[in-house]
N, C-alpha and C positions, 0 to 999 in steps of 0.2 A: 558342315556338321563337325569335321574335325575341328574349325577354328574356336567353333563355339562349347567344344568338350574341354578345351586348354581351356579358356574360361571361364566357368565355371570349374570349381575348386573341387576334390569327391571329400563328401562327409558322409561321417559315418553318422548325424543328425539322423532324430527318427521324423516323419515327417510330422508338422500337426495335424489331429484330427479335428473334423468338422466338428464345430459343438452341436449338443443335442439337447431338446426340452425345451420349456415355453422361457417365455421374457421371465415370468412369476418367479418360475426355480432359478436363473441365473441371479433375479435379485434378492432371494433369498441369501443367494451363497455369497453375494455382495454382503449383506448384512450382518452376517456372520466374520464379516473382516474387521481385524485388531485396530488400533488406531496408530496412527504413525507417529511418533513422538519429534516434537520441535524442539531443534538444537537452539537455533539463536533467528533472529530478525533484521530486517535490517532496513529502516521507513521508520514515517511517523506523519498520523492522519493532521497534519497540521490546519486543515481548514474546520477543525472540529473547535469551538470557541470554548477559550478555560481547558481544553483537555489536556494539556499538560500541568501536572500536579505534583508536587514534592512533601516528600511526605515530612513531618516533624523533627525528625530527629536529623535532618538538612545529608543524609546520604543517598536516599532511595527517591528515584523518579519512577511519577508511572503515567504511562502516554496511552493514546490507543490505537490503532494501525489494521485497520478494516475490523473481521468481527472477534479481536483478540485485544487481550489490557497486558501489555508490557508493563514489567517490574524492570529496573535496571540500575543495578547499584555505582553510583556517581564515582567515577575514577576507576573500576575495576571494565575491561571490554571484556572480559569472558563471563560475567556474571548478566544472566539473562534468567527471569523465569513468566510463567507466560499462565493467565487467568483466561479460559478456555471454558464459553458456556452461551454466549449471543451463535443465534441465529443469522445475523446479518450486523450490519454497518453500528457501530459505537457511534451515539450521536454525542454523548455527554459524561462526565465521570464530576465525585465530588467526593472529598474525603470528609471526614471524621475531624474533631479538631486535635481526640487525645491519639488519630493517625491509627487507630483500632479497623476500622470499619473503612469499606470503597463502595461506593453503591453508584453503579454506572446503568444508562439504558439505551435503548440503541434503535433503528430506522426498523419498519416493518413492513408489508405490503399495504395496498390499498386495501380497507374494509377489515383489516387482522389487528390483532392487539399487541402493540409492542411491549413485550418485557423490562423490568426494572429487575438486577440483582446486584442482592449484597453480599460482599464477599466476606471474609474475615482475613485481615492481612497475617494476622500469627501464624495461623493454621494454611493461609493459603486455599481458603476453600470456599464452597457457595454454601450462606448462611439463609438466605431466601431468593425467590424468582416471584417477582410479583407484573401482575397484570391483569391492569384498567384502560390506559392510555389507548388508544387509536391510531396505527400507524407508524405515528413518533414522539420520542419524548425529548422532548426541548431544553429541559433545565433540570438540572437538582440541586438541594440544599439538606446539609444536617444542620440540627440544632447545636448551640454551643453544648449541650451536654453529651449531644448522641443518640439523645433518647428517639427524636422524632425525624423522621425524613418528609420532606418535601419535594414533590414532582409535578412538572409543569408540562402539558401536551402539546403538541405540534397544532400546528394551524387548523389542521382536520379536526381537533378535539378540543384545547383551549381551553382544559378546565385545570382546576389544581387542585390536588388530592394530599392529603396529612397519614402517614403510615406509621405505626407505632414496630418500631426498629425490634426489639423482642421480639415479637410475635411472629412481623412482616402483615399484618392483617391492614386493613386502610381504617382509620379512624373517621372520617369526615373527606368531602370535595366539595367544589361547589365553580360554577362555569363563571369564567376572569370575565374578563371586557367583550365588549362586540368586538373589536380588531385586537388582531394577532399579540399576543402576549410572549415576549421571550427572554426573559429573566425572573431568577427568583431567588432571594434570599433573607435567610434568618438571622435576627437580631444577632449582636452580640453576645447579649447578658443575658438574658429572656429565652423560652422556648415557648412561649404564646404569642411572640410578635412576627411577622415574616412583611418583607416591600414585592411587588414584583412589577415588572416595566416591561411595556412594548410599544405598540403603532400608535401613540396620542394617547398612552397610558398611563399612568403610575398610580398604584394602589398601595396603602399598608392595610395587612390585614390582622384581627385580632382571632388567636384562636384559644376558644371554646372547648378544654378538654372534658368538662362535663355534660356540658349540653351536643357536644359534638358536632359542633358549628364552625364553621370560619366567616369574618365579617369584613368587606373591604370599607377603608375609608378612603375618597379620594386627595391626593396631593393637589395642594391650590400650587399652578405654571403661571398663574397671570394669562397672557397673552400666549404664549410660547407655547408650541407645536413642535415635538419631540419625538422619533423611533429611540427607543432605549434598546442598546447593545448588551451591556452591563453594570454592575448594581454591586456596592462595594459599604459596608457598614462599616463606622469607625468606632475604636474598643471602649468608648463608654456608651454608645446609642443614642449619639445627640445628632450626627449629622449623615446624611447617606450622599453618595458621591455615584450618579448615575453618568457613564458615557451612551454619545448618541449616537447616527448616523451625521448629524450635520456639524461636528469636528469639533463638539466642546462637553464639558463636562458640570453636571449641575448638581449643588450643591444646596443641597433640599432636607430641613428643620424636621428630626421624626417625634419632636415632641406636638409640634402644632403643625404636622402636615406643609410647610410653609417652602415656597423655593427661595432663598437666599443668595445665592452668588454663582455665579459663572465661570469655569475659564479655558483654556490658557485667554489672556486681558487682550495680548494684543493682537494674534492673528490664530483661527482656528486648524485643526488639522482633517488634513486635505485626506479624502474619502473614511472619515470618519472616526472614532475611537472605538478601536474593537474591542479592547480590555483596560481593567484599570489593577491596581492596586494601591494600600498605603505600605512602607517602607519603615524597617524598627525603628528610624528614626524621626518618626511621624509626617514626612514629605509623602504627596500624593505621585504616584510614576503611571502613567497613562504610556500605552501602548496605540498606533496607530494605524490605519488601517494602508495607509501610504509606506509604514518600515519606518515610523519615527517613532522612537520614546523619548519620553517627555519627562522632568522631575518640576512638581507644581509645589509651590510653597501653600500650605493647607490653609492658613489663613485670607492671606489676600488673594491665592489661585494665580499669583506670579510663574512663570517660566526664569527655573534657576538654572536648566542646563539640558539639552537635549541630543540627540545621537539619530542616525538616519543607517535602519538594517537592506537588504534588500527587495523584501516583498512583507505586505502586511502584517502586523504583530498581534494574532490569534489569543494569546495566554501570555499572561505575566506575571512570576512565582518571586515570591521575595527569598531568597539563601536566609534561612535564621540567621541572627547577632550583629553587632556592628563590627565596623573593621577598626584599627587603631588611628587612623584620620577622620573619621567620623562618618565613613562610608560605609557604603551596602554592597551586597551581590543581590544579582537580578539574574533570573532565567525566563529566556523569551523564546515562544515558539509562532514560526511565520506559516504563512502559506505558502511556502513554498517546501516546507518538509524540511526547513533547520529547526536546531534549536543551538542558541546563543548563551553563553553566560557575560552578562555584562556587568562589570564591577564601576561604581560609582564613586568618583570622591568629591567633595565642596571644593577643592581646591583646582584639581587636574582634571575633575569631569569625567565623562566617561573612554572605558578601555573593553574594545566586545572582543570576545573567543568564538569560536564556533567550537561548538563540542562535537555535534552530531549533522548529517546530510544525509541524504538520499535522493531518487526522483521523485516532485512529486506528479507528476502527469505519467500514461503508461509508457511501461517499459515494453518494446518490442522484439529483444531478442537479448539471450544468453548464452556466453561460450566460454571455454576451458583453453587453457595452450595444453596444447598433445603429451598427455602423459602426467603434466603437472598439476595436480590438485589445490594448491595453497592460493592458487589469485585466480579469479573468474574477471570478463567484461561483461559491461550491459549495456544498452544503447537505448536511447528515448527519443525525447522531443529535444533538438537539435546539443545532444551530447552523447559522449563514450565512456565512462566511468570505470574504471580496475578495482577491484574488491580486494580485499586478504579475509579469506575466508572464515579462518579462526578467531580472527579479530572483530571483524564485522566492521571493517574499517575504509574507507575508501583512500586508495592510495594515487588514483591518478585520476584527472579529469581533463578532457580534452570537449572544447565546446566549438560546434562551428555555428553562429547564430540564423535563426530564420529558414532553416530547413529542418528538415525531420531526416533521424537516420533509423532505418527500417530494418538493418541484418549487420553481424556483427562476427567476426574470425580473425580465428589466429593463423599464423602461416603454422607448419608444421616444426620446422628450428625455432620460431619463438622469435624472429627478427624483427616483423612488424602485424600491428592489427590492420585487417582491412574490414570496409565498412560500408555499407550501400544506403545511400539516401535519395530523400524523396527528390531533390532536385534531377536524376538522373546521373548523377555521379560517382562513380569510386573513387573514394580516399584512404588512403594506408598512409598509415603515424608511427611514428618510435615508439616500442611498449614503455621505454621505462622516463623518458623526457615530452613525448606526448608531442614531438616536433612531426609537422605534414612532409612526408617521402616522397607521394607523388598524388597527382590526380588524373584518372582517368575520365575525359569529359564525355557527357554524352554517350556512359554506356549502354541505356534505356530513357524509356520517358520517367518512368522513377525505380530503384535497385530495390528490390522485392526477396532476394536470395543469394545469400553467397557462399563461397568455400572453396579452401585454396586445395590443390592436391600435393601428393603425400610426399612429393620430389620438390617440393617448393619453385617449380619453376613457372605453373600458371595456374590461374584464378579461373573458377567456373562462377557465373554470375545470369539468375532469373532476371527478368523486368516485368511490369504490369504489364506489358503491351504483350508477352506471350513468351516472348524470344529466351531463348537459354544459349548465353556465348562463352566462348573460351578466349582467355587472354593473355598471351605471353607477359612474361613478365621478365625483364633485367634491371642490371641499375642505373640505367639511363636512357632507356625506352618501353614504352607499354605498347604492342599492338594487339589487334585481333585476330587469333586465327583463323575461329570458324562460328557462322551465326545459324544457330539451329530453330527450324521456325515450323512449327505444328502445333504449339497449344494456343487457342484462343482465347484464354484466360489467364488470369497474373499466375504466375509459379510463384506458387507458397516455400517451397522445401526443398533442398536438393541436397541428397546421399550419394556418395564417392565409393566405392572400391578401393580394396588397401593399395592393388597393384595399377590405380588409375587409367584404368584399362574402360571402363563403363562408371556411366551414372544412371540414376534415376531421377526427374525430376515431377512434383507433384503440382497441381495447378486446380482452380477456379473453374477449369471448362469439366470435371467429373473425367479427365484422364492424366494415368502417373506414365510417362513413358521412360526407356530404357533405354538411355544413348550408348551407341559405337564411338569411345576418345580416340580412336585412330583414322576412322574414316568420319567421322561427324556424321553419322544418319542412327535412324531409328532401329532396334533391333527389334523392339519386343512393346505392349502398350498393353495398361493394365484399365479397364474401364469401371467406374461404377457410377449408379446415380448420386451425385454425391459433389461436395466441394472439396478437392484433395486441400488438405489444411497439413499435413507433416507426412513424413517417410524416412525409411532409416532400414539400413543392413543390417540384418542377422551376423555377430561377427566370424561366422564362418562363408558368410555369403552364398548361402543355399536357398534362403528365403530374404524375402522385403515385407514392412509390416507397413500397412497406411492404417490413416483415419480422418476424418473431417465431419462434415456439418450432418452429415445421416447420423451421427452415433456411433458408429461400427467403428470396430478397430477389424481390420483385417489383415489374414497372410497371405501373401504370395508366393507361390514357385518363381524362382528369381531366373529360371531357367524356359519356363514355357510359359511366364505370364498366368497360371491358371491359381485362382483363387483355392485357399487349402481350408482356410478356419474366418469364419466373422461374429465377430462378439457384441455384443448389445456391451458398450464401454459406457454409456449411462444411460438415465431413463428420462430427461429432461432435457439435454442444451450440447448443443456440438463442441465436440471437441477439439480443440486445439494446437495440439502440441503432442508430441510425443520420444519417446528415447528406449533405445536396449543399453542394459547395464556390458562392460564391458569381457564379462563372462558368458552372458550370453543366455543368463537362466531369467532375467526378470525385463520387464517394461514397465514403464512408467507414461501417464496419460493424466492431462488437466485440460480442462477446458470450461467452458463456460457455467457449470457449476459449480461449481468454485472448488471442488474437491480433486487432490492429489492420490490415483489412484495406484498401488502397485500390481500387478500380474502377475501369477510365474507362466513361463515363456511356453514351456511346455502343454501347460494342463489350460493355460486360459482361466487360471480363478484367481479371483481378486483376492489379494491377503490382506493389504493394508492400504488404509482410507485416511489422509488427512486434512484434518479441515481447518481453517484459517483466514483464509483470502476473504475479500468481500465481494472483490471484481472478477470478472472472469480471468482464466491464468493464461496468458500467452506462450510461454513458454516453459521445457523442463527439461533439467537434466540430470545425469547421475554425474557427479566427479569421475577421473580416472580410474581413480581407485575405489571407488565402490563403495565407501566408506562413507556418502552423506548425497544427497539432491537439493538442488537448486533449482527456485521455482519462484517466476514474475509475474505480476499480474498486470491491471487495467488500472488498479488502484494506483500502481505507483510501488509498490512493497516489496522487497528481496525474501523470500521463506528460505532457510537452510532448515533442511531434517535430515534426521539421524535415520542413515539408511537400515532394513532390520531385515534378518535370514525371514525366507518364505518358509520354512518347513519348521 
């Protein structure tokens, strides 16, 4: 009894009360919460085709990055502004020609009707929300004037509908082809003519704004058998330039319907043409689905000079004007969440930049070095990543290929990250050179959890197999102290004590237990029906909060194990992830909802709800200083928001 009164710390904490009232009233009082405002972003949904867009006046890009439209002004990293209004996943975006208008649509459930809105870029605002399509919307197209928008539906729908941009009302549709249709676009010069292309398709259609008709004609292929990717009109409306799936690009008469030429002449591109574009200087530049751009001479569809990125090229935006050798800039965005700017000359060919990075596969964990705010890590599919927070900029990347790393920390001095991967391994790097320090083999069958304690002298580490160990750590040997083994399930979570005197570690088997760091056994064991998914210290260490796959976020007496308060923390999908601000008044929770919720600590009510994400959010936290949170999903996507007073 005495050991255990040292301890535990005395606060003068009040404790939390149980909450009271049906699910109804707590989600009312949810809904009554502000919205959380986003600082900056930091992703880019690169497997969206065409989604990256530049706008006219060659400064302003806009991407989309789950169910949110990035604005992000070219050369400046603090200017971020963010069009906030999809329910789910951006599948498509298409500007305007005079760069006035954005009209994006986005993924929807089965049997629901996915949304199309137009924004207005001046004002920044939603000009219409329209919705016909079924599920998802495939393509958009304005006309050269503006007046008329075109939308194309997903495989479940398939049809193409004509909207009159004023109003937002739909003018005319009418259902494409028996197979799948996934391109579409408007003439040059014309706003009654539109092509669109898919699985053994290509139609030009004539529209009918009096009779309120649209009319397809088909393109004579001859022989040929085509998926069309995309669909590129050239500025007087004599030839249209579709890419396929089968690695070439067809060069098809839109005065007589007629296919004419082929290219690249002498060998195709390997897993397809995802995007095309023509260049100010009238060269055709094909994007590839392999990371190869391509510049085709438009005439005879020659290869005059090409470049190899490193994962497929999604979108390909021409930079306005020529350069003074008679070259172009190019912005190319891949599947893999770059985006490139690559400058073209006749002479010297190409020269690529990386502007932008991110993950794009999920990210499975995010950390701070102790006290320091300005650089966060993140860890994914077989890399480690260091941010600068203000910047939105990645400043380090360390890659170890063919495993996955799962958990991700800083020692307490800031000397080295360590990191747990699916292989079974710990590895700890240089923070600022990204050099391997050491590895510890075979600490689990794969590292599920980690954290170093607060003396930097050993690492506490979960594995899927259950075990929660301790391991010395010096600068020329790793051993193990102690293997603690009671959970049957992987350990999701494990929280420290300042004085490294006890842990708690959260697990898959529905128990969080309480370790003894001095004797290695169990002190105390917290149960519930439930997958523990995260845990964390109250920072006076009076109370521990869990939560996981029931929903509940709950408190605990950190002293008797006995449940104080549990919240219904959402109404749909288990939660995730969770964090106390380092004051001590608020928590933070995301999970499979996709929404970022805040608490205050005390009363258990929800203040502020931010929405954004598209995938479920893996992880979250508040910075040191309290001043912003940091929030990863499934998608791939970093969210920073601007953290706000609860009262």
């Amino acid at each position: 009894w005495e050991r255990r009164s040292t301890l535990r710390r005395p606060s003068t904490r009040t404790r939390a009360q149980p909450s009271s009232g049906s699910w109804a009233e707590r989600r009312a009082d949810m809904s009554t919460a502000s919205p959380l405002p986003l600082e900056s972003v930091i992703g880019f949904e690169g497997k969206v085709h065409g989604g990256l867009v530049l706008h006219p006046n060659g400064k302003t890009m806009l991407y989309p990055l789950g169910a949110t439209i990035v604005i992000k002004e070219l050369g400046d990293a603090f200017s971020q502004s963010f069009l906030q209004g999809h329910t789910d996943e951006v599948s498509c975006l298409t500007l305007s020609t005079d760069g006035r208008y954005l009209a994006s649509g986005q993924i929807s459930y089965m049997g629901f009707t996915a949304d199309i809105i137009v924004w207005d870029l001046e004002t920044r605002t939603m000009v219409h929300r329209m919705s016909l399509h079924k599920v998802k919307v495939q393509a958009l197209t304005f006309s050269y004037d503006g007046k008329y928008l075109a939308s194309l539906g997903g495989q479940d729908d398939n049809s193409l509908v004509i909207w009159d941009v004023e109003t937002g009302n739909a003018i005319c549709g009418s259902p494409t082809s028996n197979e799948q249709v996934t391109c579409v676009k408007f003439f040059s010069n014309t706003n009654t003519k539109l092509a669109t292309g898919g699985h053994n398709n290509l139609d030009v259609w004539d529209f009918d704004r009096g009779n309120r008709k649209i009319r397809p004609t088909n393109c004579r292929l001859g022989q040929l058998r085509r998926i069309c990717n995309s669909i590129t009109v050239d500025e007087y409306d004599e030839y249209m330039y579709v890419g396929t799936t089968s690695g070439d690009v067809l060069q098809v008469s839109l005065s007589q319907h007629l296919f004419k030429a082929a290219g690249p002449l002498k060998s195709r591109v390997a897993k397809g043409v995802a995007s095309n574009a023509i260049a100010p200087t009238g060269e055709l530049v094909i994007g590839g689905g392999d990371g190869s751009v391509t510049v085709l001479e438009r005439g005879s569809m020659k290869t005059m000079a090409a470049t190899k990125l490193e994962s497929g090229v999604t979108s390909c935006v021409m930079a306005p004007g020529v350069h003074k050798d008679g070259g172009f800039g190019i912005y190319c965005g891949t599947e893999s969440s770059n985006i490139y700017y690559l400058k073209y000359s006749p002479t010297s060919g190409f020269q690529s930049e990386l502007i932008q990075t991110c993950h794009h596969e999920p990210i499975n964990d995010v950390a701070f070095p102790q006290g320091y705010s300005e650089v966060f890590a993140t860890c994914g599919s077989s890399d480690i990543r260091v941010w600068h927070i203000a910047e939105a900029r990645e400043l380090l990347r360390i890659q170890v290929p063919n495993v996955e790393c799962n958990c991700v920390a800083f020692f307490g001095d800031g000397g080295s990250i360590i990191s747990g991967w699916s292989d079974g391994k710990i590895r700890a790097f240089a923070p600022q050179s990204g050099r391997l320090l050491y590895t510890i083999n075979d600490a689990h069958s794969a590292v599920t959890a980690i954290i170093a304690t607060n003396d930097c002298s050993r690492i506490l580490s979960g594995g899927k197999e259950g075990n929660v160990r301790v391991w010395r750590v010096g600068p020329q040997s790793q051993t193990m102290v102690a293997s603690m083994k009671e959970h049957k399930g992987p350990v999701n979570s494990i929280a420290l004590r300042a004085n490294d005197t006890e842990c708690v570690s959260a697990s898959s088997d529905g128990s969080a237990i309480i370790w003894d760091l001095a004797r290695f056994t169990r002190n105390n064991s917290l149960f519930a029906s439930t997958f523990f998914k995260a845990c964390a210290y109250h920072p006076d260490e009076s109370q521990i909060v869990t939560t996981g796959t029931d929903r509940k976020v709950t408190w605990w007496d950190a002293f008797d194990g006995q449940a104080i308060r549990i919240l219904e923390g959402s109404g749909s999908a288990e939660i995730n992830a969770l964090d106390i601000s380092a004051a001590g008044d608020m928590v933070v929770t995301g999970g499979g909802d996709k929404d970022v919720k805040i608490w205050g600590y005390d009363e258990g009510h929800c203040y502020h709800v931010g929405k954004g994400h598209s995938g479920a959010i893996t992880k979250v936290k508040f910075t040191p200083d309290g001043e912003r949170i940091v929030t990863v999903g499934a998608e791939g996507a970093i969210f920073i928001w601007q953290n706000m007073p609860i009262h």
